[in-house]
MIDOSE-1310 file (N, C-alpha, C; in nm, 2 decimals, decimal comma, always signed):
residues 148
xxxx	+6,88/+10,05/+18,66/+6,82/+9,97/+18,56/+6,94/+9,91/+18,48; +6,93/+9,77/+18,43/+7,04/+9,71/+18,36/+7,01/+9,69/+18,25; +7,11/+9,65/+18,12/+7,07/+9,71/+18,00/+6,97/+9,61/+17,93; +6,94/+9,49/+18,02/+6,85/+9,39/+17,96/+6,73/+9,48/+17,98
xxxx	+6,70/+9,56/+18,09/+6,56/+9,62/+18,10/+6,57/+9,72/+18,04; +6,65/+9,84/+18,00/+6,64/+9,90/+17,93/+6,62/+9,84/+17,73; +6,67/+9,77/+17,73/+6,64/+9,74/+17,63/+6,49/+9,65/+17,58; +6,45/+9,61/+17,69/+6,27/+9,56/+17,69/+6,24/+9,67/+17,73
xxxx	+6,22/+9,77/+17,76/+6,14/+9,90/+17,80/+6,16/+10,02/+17,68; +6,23/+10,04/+17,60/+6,30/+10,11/+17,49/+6,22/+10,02/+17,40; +6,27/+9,89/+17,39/+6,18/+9,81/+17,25/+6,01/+9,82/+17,28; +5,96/+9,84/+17,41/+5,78/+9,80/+17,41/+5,76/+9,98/+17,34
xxxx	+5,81/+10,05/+17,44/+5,82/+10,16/+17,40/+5,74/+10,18/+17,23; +5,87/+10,21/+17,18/+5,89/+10,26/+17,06/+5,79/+10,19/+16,97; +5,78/+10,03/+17,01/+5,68/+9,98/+16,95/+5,52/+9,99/+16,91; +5,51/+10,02/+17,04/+5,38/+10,10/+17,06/+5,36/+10,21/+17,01
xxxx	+5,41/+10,29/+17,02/+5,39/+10,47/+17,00/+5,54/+10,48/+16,90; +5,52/+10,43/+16,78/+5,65/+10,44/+16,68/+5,65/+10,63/+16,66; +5,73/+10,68/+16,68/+5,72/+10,81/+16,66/+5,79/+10,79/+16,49; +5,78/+10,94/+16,45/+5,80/+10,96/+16,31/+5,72/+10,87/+16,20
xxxx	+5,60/+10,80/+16,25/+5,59/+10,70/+16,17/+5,45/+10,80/+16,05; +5,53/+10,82/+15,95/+5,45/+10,90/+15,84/+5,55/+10,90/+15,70; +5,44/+10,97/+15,60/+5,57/+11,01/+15,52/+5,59/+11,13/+15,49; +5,68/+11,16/+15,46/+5,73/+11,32/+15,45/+5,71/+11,34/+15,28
xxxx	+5,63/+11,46/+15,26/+5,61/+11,52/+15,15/+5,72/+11,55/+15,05; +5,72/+11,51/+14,92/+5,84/+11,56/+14,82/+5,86/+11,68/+14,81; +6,00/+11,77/+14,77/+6,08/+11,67/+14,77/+6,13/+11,58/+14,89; +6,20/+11,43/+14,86/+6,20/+11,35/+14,95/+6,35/+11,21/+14,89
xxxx	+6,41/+11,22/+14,95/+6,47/+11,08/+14,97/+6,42/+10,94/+15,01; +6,42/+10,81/+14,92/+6,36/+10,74/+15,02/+6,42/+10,63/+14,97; +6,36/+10,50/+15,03/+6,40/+10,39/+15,02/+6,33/+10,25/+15,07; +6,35/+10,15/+15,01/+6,25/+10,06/+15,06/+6,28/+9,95/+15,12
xxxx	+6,28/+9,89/+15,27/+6,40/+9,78/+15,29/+6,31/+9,65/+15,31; +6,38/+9,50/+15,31/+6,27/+9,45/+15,34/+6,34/+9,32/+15,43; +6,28/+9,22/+15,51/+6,32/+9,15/+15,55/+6,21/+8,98/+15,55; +6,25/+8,93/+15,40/+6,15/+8,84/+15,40/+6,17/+8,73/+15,52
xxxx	+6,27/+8,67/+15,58/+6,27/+8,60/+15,69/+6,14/+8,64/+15,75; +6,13/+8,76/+15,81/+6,05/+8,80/+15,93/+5,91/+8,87/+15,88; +5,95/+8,89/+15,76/+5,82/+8,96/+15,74/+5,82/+9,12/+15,72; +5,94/+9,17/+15,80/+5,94/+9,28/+15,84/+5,90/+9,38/+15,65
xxxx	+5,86/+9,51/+15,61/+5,89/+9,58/+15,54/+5,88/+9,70/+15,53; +5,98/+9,77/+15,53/+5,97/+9,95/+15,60/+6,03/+10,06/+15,47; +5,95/+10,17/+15,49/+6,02/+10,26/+15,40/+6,06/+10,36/+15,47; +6,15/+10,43/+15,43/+6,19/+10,53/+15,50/+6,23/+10,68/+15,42
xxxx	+6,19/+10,77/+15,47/+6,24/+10,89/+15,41/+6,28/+10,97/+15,48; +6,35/+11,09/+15,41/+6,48/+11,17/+15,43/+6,45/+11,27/+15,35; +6,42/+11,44/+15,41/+6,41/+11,53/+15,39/+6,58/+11,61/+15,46; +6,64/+11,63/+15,30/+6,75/+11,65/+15,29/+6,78/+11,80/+15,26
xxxx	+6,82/+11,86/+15,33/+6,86/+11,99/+15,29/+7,01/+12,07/+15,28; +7,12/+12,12/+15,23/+7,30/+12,14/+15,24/+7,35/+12,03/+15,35; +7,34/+11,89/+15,30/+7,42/+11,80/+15,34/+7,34/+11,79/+15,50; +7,24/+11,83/+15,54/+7,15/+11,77/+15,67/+7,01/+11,74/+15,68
xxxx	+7,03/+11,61/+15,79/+6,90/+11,56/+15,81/+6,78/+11,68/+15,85; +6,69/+11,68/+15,75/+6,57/+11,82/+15,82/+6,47/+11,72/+15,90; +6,47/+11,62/+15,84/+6,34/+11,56/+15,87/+6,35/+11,44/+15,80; +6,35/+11,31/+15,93/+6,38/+11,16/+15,91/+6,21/+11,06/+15,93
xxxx	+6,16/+10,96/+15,87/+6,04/+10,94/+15,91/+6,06/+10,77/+15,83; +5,93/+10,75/+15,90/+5,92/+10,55/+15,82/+5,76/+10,52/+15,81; +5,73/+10,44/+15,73/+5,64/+10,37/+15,74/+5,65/+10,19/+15,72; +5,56/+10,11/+15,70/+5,58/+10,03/+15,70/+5,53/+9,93/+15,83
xxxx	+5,56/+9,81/+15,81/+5,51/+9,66/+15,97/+5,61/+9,59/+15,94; +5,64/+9,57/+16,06/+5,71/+9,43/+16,11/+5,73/+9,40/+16,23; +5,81/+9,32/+16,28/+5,84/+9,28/+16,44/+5,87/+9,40/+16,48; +5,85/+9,37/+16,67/+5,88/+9,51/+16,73/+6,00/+9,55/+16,73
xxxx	+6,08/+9,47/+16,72/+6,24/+9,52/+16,72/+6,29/+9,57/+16,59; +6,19/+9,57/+16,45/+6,23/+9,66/+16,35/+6,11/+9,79/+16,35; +5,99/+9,79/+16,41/+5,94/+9,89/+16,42/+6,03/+9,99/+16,54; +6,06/+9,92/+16,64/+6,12/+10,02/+16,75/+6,26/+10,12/+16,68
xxxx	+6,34/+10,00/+16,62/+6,49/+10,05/+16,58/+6,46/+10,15/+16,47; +6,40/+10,17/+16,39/+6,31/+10,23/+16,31/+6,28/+10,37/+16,35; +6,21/+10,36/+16,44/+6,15/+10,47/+16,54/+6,27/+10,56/+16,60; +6,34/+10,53/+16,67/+6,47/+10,54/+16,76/+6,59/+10,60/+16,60
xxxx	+6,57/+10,54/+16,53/+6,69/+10,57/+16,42/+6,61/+10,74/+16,37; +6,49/+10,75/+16,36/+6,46/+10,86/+16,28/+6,45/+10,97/+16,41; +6,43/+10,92/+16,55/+6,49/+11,04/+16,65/+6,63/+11,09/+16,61; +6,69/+11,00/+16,63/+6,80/+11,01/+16,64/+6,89/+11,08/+16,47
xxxx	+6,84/+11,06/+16,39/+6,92/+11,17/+16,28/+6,82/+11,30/+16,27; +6,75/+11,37/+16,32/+6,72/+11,46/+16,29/+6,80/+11,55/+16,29; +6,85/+11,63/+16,23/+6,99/+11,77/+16,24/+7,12/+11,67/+16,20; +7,10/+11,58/+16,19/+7,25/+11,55/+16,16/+7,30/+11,53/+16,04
xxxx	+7,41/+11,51/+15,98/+7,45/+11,55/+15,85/+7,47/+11,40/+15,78; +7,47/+11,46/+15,66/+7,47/+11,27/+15,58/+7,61/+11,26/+15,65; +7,72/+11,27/+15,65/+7,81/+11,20/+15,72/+7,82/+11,16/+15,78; +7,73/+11,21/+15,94/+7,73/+11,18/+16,04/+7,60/+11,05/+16,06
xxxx	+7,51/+11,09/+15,97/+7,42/+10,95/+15,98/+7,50/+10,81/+15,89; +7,59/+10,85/+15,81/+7,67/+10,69/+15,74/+7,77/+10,68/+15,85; +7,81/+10,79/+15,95/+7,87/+10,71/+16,08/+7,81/+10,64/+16,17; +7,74/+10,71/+16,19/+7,64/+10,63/+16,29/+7,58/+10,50/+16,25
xxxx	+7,55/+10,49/+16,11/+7,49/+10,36/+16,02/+7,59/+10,27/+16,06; +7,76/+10,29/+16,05/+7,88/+10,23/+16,10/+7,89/+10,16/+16,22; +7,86/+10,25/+16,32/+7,82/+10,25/+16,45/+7,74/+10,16/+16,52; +7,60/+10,14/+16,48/+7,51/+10,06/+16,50/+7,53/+9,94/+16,42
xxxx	+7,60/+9,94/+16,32/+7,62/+9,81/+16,28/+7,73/+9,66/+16,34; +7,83/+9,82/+16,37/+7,94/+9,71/+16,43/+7,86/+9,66/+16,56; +7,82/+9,74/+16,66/+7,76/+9,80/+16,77/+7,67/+9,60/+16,77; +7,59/+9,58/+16,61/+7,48/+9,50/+16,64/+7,55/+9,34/+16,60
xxxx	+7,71/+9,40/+16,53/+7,71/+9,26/+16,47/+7,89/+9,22/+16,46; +7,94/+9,29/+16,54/+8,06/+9,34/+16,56/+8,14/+9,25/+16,72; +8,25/+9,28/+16,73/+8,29/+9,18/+16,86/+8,26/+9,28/+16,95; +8,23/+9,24/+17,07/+8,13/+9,30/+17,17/+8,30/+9,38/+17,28
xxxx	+8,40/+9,35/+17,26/+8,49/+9,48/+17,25/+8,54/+9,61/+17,19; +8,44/+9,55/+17,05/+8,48/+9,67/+16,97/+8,35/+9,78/+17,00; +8,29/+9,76/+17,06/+8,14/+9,84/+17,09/+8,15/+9,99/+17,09; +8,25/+10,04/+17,15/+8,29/+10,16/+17,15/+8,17/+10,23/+17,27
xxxx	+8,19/+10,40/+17,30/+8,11/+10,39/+17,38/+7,96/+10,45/+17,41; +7,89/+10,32/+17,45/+7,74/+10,31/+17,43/+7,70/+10,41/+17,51; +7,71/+10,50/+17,56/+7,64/+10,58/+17,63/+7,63/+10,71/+17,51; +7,76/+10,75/+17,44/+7,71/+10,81/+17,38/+7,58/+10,78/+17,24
xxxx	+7,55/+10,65/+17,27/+7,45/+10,65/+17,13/+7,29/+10,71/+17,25; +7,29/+10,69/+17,37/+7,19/+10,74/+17,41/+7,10/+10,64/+17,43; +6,96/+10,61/+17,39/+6,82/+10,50/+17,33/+6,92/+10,38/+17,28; +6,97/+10,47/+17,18/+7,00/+10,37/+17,07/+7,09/+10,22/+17,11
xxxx	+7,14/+10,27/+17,25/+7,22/+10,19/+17,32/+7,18/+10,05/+17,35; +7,04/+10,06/+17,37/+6,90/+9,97/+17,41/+6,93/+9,84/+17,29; +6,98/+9,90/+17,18/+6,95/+9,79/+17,05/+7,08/+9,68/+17,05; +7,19/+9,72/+17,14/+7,26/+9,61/+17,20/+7,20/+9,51/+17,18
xxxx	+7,09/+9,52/+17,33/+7,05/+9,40/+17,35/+7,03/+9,27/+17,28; +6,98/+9,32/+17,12/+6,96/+9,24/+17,02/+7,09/+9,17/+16,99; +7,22/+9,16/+17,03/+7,34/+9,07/+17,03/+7,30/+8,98/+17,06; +7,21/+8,98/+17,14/+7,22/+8,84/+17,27/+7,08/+8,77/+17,18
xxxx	+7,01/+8,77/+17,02/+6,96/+8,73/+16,97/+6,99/+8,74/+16,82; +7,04/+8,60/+16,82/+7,16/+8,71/+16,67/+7,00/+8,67/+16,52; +6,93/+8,59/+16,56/+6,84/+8,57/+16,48/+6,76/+8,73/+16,44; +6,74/+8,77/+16,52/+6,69/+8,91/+16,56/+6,77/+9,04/+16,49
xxxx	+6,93/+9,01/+16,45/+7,01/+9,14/+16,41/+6,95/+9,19/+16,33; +6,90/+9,10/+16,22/+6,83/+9,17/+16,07/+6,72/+9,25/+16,08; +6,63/+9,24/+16,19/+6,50/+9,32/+16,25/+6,57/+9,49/+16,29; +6,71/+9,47/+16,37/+6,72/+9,56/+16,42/+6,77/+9,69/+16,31
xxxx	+6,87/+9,58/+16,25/+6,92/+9,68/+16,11/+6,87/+9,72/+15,98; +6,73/+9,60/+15,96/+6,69/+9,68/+15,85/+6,61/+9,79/+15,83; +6,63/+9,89/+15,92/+6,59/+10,04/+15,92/+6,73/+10,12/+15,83; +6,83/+10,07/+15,92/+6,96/+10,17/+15,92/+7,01/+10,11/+15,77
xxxx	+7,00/+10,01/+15,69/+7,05/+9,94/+15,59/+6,97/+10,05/+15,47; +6,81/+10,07/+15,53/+6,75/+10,14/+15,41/+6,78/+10,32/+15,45; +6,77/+10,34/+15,56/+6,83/+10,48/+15,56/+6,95/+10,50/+15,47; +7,07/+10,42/+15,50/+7,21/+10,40/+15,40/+7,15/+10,42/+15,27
xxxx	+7,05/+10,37/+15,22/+7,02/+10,34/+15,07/+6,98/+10,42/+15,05; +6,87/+10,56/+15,11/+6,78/+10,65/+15,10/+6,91/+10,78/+15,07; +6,97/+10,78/+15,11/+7,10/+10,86/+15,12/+7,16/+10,86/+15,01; +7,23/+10,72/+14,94/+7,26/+10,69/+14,78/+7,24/+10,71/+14,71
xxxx	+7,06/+10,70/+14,71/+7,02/+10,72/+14,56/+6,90/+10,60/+14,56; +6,86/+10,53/+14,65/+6,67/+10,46/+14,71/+6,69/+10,33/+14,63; +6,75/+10,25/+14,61/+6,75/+10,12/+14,63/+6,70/+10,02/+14,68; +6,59/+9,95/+14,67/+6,53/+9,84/+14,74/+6,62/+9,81/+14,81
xxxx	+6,66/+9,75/+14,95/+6,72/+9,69/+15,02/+6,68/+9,55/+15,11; +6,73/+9,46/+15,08/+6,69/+9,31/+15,14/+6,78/+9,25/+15,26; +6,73/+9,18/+15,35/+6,84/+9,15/+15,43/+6,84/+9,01/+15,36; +6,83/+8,95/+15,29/+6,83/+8,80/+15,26/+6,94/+8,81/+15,11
């Protein structure tokens, strides 16, 4: 499988069956991001416990490629440490908007690898990162976040 189809089978995916998609009971970290271009607007929360993710979740609508990345980003930090989620926030950013040598290596992102694809639609970047832009925020201190 090549990563054009992995990344249309990852995006229908996730889109359909958005896992994590609830909200997590206080106490809670959260944050609210939006993306007026597209319509997109998602919240996200973060059950934080000695500097680790216990429990990552979102609600919210928008395009599939911000419901999927959404979905995929709150798999993907569960157990991991605020550090390690503002690395990976790093990661996926350069990863979506970054020179496609500096990518570093995609196998270890796993799924997440799939959101590549979205290079090759740069109109599209803002769908994929405005999950990880309001995770960042939820982390700080819950800041509205806009991609515009």
């Amino acid at each position: 499988m090549d990563l054009k189809d992995l990344y249309r089978d990852v995006i229908v995916d996730h889109n359909r069956s958005p896992r994590n998609f609830r909200q997590i009971e206080p106490p809670r970290r959260e944050a609210e991001g939006l993306n007026p271009l597209c319509g997109d607007k998602l919240h996200v929360y973060l059950r934080v416990s000695d500097d680790r993710i216990e429990d990552a979740a979102f609600e919210g609508s928008g395009c599939a490629i911000s419901v999927a990345s959404a979905s995929m980003m709150t798999e993907f930090l569960n157990g991991k440490t605020e550090t390690e989620a503002l690395d990976l926030f790093e990661r996926i950013h350069e990863m979506l908007t970054g020179n496609e040598s500096d990518m570093g290596d995609l196998a270890s992102l796993g799924k997440l690898a799939a959101l590549s694809g979205v290079r090759q639609y740069p109109t599209r970047v803002k769908c994929a990162s405005l999950c990880w832009h309001t995770m960042k925020s939820a982390l700080s201190g819950g800041d509205t976040v806009s991609t515009e």
